[in-house]
DSSP file (Angstrom, degrees, kcal/mol; ACC not computed):
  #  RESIDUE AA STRUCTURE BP1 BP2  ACC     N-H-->O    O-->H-N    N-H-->O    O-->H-N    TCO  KAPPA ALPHA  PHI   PSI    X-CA   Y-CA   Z-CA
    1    1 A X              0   0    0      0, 0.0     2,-0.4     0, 0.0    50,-0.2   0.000 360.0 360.0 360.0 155.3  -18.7  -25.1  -24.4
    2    2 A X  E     -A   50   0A   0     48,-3.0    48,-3.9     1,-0.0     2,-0.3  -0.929 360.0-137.7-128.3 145.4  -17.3  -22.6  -21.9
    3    3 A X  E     -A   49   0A   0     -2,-0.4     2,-0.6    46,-0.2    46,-0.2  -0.849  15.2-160.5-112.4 126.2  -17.8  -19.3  -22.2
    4    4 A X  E     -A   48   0A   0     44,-1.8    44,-2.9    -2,-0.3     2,-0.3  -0.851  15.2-148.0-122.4 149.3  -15.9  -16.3  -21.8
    5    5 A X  E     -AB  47  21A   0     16,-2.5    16,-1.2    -2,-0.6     2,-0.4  -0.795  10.1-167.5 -92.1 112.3  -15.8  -12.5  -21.3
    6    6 A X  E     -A   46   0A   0     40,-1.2    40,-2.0    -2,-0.3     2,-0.3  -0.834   6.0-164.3 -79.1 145.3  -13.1  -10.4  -22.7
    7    7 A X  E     +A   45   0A   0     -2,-0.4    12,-1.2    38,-0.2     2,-0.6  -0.980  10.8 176.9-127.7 100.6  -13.3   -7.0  -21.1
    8    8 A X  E     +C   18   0B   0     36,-2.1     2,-0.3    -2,-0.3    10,-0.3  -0.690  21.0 162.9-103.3  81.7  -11.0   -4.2  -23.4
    9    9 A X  E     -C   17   0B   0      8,-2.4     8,-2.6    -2,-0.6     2,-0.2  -0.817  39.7-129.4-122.4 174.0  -11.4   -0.8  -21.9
   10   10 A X  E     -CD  16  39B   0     29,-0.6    29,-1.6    -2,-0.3     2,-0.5  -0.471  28.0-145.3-121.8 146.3   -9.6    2.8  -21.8
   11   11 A X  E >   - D   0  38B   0      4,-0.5     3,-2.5     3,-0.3    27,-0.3  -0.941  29.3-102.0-123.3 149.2   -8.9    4.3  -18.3
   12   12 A X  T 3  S+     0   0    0     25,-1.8    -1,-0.1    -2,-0.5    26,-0.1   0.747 123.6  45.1 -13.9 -77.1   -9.1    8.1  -17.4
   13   13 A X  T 3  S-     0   0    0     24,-0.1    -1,-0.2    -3,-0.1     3,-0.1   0.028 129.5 -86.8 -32.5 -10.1   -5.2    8.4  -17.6
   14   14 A X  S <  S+     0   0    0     -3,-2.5    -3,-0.3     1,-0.3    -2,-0.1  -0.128  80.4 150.5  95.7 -31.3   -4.6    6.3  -21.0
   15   15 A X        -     0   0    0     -5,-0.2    -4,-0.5     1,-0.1     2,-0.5   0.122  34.3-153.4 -62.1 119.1   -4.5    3.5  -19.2
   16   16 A X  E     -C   10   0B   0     -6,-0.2     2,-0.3    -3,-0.1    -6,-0.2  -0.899   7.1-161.6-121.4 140.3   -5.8    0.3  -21.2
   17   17 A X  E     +C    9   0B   0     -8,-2.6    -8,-2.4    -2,-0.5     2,-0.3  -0.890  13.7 174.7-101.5 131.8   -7.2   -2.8  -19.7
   18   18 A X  E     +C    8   0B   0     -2,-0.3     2,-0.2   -10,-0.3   -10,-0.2  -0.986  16.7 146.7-140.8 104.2   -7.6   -5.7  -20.9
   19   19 A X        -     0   0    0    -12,-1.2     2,-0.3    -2,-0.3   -12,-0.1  -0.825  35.2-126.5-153.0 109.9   -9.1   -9.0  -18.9
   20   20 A X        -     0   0    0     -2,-0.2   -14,-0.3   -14,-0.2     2,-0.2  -0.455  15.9-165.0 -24.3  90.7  -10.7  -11.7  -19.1
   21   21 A X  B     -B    5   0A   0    -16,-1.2   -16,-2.5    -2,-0.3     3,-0.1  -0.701  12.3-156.0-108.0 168.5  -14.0  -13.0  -17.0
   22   22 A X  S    S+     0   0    0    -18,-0.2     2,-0.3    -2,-0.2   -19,-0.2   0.418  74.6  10.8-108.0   7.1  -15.2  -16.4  -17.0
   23   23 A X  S  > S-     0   0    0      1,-0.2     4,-1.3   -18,-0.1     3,-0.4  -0.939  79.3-102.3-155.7 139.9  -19.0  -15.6  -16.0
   24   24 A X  H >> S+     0   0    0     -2,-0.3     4,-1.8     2,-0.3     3,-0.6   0.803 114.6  63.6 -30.8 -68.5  -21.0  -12.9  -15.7
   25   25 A X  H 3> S+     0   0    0      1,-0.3     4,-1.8     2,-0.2    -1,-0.2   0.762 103.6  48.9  12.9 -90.0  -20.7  -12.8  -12.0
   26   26 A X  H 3> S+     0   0    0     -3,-0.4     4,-0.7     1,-0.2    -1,-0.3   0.631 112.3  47.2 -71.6 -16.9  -17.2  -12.1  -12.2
   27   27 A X  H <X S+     0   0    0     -4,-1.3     4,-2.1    -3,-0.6     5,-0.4   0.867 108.8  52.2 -91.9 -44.9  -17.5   -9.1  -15.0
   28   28 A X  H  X S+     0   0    0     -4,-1.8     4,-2.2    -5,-0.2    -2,-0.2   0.778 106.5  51.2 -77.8  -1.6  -19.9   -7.5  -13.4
   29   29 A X  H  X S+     0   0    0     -4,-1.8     4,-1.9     2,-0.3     5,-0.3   0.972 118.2  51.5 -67.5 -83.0  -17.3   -7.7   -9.7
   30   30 A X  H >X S+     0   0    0     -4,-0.7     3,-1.3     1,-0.3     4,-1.3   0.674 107.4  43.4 -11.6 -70.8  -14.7   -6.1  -12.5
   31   31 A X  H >< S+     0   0    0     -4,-2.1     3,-1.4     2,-0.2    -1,-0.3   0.964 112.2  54.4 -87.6 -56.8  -16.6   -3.5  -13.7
   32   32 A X  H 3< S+     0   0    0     -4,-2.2    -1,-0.2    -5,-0.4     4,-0.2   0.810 114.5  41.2 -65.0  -7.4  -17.8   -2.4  -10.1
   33   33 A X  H << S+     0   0    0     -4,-1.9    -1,-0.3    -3,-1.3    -2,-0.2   0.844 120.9  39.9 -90.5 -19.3  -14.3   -2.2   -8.9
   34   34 A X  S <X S+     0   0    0     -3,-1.4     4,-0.6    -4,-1.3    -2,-0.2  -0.194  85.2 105.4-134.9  45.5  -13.0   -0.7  -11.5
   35   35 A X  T  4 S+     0   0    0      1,-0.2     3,-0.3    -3,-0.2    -1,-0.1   0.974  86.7  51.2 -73.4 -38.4  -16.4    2.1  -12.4
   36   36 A X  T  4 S+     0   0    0     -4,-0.2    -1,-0.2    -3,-0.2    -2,-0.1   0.500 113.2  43.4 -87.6   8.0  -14.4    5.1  -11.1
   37   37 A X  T  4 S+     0   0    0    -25,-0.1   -25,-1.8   -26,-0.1     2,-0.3   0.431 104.6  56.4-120.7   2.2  -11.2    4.4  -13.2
   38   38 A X  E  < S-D   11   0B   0     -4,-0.6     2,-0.4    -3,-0.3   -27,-0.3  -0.841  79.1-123.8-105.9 154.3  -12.4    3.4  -17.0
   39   39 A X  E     -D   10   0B   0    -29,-1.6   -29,-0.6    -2,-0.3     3,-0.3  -0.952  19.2-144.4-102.8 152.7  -14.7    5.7  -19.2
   40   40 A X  S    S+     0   0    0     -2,-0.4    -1,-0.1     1,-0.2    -2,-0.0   0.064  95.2  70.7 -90.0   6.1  -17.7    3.5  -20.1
   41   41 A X  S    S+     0   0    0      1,-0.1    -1,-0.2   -31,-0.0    -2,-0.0   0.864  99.7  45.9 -70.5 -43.5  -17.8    5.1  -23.4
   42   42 A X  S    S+     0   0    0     -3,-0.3    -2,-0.2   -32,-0.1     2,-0.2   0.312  88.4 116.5 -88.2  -2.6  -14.7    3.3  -24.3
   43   43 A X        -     0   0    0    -34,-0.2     2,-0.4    -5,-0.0   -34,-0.2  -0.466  35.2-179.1 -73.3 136.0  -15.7   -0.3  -22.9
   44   44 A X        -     0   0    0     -2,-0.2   -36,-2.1     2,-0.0     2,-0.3  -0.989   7.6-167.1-133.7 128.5  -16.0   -3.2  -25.2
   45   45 A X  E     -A    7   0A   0     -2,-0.4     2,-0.4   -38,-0.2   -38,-0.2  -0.941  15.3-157.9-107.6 148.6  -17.0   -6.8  -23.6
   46   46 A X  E     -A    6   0A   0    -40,-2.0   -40,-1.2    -2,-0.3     2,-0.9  -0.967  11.5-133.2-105.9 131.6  -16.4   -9.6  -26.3
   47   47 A X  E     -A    5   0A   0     -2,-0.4     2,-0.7   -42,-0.2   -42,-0.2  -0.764  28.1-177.8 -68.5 101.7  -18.2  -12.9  -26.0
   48   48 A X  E     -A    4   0A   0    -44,-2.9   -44,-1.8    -2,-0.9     2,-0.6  -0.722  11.8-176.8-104.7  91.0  -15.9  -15.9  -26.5
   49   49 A X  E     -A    3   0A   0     -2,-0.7     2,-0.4   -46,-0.2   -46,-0.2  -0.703  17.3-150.8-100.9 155.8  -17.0  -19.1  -26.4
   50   50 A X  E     -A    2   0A   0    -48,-3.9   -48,-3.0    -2,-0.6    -2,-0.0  -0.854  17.9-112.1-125.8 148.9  -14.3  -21.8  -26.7
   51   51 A X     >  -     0   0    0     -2,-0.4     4,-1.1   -50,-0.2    -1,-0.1  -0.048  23.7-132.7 -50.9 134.1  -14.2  -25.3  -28.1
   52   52 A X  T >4 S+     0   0    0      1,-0.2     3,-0.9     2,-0.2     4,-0.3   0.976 108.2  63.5 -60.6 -65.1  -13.7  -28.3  -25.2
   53   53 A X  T >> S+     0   0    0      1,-0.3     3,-1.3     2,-0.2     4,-1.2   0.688  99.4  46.8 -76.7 -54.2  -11.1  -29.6  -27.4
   54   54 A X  H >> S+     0   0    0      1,-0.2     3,-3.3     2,-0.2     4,-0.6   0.873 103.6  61.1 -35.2 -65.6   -8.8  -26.5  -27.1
   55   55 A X  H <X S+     0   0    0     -4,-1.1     4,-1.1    -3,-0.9     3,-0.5   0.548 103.7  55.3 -49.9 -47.3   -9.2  -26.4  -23.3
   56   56 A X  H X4 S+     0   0    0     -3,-1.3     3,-0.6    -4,-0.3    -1,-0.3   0.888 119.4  28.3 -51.7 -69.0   -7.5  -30.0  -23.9
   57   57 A X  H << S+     0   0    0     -3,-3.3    -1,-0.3    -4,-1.2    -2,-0.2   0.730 113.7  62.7 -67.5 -19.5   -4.4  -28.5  -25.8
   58   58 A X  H 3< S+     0   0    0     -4,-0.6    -1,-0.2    -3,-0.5    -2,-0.2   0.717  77.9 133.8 -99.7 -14.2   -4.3  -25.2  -24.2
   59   59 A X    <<  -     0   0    0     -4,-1.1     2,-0.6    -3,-0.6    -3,-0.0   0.501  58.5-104.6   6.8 152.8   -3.5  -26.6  -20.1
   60   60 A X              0   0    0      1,-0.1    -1,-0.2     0, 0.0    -2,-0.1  -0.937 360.0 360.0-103.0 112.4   -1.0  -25.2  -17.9
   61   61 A X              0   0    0     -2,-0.6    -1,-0.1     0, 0.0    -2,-0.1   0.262 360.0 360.0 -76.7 360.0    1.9  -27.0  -17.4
């Protein structure tokens, strides 16, 4: 099953982010570009893993 990172966090400014990563790797690249503009109080990573069979339906056309 493949697994994915939702990242929902609060920026300095109000700003809210909201992104997906598909590996660790790639969150922890996120979070280091983006340490000096979120507060890390306010960070939430979700663990998602999703069914092969969506992947099937869910394709970009």
């Amino acid at each position: 099953m493949e697994k994915t990172n939702v990242v929902n966090a609060v920026g300095k400014g109000e700003e809210t982010y909201l992104t997906t990563c598909q590996n660790k790797q790639e969150l922890e690249k996120w979070l280091a570009e983006h340490k000096d503009e979120i507060i890390i109080d306010e960070l939430k990573v979700i663990d998602k893993v999703r069914n092969p069979l969506l992947k099937i339906f869910s394709r970009n056309k």
